[in-house]
C-alpha positions in Angstrom: 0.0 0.0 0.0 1.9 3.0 -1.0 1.4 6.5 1.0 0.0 9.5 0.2 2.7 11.4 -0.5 4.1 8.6 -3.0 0.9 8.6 -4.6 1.5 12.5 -4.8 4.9 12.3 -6.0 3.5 10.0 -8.8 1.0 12.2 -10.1 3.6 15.0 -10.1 6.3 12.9 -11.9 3.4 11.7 -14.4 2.0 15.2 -15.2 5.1 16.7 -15.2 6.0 13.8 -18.0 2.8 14.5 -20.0 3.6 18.5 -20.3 6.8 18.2 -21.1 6.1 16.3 -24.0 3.2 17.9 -24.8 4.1 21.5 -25.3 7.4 19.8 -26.0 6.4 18.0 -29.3 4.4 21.3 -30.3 7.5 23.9 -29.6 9.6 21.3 -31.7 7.3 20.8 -34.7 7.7 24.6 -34.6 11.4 24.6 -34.3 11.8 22.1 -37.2 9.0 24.4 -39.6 10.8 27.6 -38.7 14.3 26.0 -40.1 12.5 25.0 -43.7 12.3 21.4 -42.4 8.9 19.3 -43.1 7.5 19.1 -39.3 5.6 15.9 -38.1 2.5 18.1 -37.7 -0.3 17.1 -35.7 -0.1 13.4 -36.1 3.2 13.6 -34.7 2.0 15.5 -31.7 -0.6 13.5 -31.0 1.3 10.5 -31.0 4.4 12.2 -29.1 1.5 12.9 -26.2 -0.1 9.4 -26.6 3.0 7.9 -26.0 3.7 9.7 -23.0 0.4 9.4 -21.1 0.6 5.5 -22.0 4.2 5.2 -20.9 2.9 7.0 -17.5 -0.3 5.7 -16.8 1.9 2.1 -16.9 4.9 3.2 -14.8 2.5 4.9 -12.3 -0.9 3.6 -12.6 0.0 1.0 -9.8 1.1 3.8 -7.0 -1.9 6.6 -8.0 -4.4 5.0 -10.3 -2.0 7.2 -12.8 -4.6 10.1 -13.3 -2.1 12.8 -14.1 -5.3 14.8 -15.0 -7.8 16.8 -12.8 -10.5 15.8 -14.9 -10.1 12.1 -14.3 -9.5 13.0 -10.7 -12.9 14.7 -10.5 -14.7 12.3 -11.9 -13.1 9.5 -9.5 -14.1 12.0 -6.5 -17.7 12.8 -8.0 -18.5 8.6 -8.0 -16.8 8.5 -4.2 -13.8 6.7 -5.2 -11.9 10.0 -3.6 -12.1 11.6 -0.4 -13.0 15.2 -0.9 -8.9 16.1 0.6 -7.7 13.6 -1.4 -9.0 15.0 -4.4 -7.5 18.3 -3.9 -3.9 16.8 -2.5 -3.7 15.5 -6.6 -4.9 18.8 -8.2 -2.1 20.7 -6.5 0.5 17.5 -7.4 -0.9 17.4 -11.1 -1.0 21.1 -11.3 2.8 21.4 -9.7 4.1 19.1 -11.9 2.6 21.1 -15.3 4.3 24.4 -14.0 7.4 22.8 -13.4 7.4 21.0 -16.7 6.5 24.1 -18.6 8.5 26.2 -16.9 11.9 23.8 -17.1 10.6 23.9 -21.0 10.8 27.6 -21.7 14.4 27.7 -19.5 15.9 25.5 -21.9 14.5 26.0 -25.2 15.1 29.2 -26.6 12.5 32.2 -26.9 12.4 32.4 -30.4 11.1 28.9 -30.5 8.4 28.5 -27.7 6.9 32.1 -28.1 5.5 31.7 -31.5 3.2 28.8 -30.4 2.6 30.1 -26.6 5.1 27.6 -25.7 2.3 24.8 -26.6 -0.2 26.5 -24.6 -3.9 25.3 -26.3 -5.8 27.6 -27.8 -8.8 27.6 -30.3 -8.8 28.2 -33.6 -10.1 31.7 -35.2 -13.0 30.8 -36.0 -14.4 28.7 -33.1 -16.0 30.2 -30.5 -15.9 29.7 -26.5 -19.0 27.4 -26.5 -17.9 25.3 -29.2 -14.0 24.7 -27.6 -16.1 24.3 -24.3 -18.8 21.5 -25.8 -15.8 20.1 -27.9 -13.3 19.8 -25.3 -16.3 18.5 -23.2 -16.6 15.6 -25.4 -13.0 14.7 -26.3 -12.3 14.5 -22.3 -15.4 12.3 -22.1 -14.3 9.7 -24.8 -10.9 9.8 -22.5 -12.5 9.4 -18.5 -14.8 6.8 -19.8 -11.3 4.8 -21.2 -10.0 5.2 -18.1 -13.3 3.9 -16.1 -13.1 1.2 -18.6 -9.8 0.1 -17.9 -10.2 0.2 -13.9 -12.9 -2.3 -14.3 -11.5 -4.7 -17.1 -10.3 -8.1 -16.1 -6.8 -8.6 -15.5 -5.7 -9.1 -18.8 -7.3 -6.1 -20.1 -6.0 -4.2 -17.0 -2.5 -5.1 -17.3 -2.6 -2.3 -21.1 -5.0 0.1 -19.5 -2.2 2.4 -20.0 -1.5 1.4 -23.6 -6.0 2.1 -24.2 -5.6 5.4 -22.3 -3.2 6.5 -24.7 -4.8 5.6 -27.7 -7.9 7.3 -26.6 -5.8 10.6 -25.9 -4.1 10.3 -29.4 -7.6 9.8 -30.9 -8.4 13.0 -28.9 -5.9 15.0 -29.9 -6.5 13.9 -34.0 -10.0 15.1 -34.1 -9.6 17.8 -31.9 -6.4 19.5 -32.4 -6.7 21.5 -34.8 -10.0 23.1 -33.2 -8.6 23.3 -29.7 -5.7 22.2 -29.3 -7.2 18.7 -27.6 -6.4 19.5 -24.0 -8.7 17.3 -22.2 -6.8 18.5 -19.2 -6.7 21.7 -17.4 -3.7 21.1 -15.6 -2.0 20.7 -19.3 -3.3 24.0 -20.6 -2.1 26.1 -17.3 1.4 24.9 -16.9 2.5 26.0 -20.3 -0.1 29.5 -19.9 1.7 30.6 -16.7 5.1 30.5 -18.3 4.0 31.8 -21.3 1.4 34.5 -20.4 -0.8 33.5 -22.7 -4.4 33.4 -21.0 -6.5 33.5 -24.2 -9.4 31.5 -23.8 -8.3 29.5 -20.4 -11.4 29.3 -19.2 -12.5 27.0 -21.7 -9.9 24.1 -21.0 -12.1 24.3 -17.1 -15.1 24.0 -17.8 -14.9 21.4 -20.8 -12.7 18.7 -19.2 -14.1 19.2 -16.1 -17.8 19.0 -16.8 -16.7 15.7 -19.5 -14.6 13.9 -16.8 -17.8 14.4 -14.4 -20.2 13.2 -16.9 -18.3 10.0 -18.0 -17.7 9.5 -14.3 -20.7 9.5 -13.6 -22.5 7.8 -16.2 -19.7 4.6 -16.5 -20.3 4.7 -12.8 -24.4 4.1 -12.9 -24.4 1.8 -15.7 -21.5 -0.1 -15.9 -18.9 -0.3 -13.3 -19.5 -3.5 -11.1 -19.5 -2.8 -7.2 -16.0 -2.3 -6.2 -14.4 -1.2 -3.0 -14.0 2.4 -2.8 -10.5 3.9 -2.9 
């Protein structure tokens, strides 16, 4: 039984993994356009971030339940499989661990590469509006709690690649949605890379979206599918 703050660590390490590679992957597609070299685009970013959730989910899953993502954390408190403290103790470690990640980002890459993409901060495109990146986002971070539920309640076999499923259903995301809004499907990936780059356009959205989605598919795998299960 690991303790809380190993569970904490584990969300930080996780989320701080997630960012990195996230805004990452966008500042060097950037980098690589900028220099007259063909970028990987947005397949390449979706699979950079797919890889990492997956790799993280697996390396952490067994220690946190590898949520890395307040969003899924809200919809484990909102069906009672987190205390109320709890629940906040991995918003602060998930958000910690985005600020760090983006800010360790912008120290090492130069300016001139991470400003002209708001250091991979999400945004939506010109001509979507704040209840369309809100609705979408809503649904993209659905598709991805209701994985995750999924994957808690598969049978062992399934269990043992939940985090290999999660990070399909975030490179899935992240192809339909990226280009509209960036796919963040995680508030505490939008504000790590907005603080460092003071780029607050929009922020609001990547709230109320993922958080309303991950509440949703919490509770709605909770009601109708998930077998009874000890509470966490």
């Amino acid at each position: 039984m690991y303790s809380l703050p190993q569970k904490l660590f584990a969300e930080f390490i996780g989320t701080f993994t997630l960012v990195f590679m996230a805004a990452g992957s966008i500042c060097a597609n950037e980098y690589l356009r900028a220099g007259g070299q063909p970028g990987f685009g947005m397949l390449g970013v979706a699979i950079a971030q797919g890889l990492a959730i997956s790799i993280m989910v697996t390396a952490v899953g067994h220690i946190s339940g590898g949520h890395l993502n307040p969003a899924v954390t809200i919809g484990f408190w909102v069906t009672k499989r987190l205390g109320t403290l709890q629940t906040i103790f991995y918003w602060i470690a998930q958000l910690l661990g985005a600020i760090a990640a983006a800010y360790l980002l912008a120290s090492l890459l130069p300016e001139t590469v991470w400003r002209p993409v708001a250091l991979g901060t999400t945004d939506l495109a010109p001509d979507f509006t704040r209840i369309h990146g809100m609705v979408l986002e809503g649904v993209l971070t659905f598709f991805l709690v209701f994985a995750v539920f999924a994957t808690a309640d598969a049978r062992e076999t399934f269990h043992r690649i939940a985090g290999f499923a999660i990070g399909l259903a975030y490179t899935m995301d992240i192809l339909v949605g990226g280009a509209f809004t960036g796919a963040s499907m995680n508030p505490a990936r939008t504000l790590g890379p907005a603080l460092a780059a003071h780029h607050w356009t929009n922020h609001g959205v990547y709230w109320v979206g993922p958080l309303f989605g991950g509440v949703l598919a919490g509770f709605l795998y909770d009601k109708i599918f998930l077998r009874d299960q000890s509470r966490a």
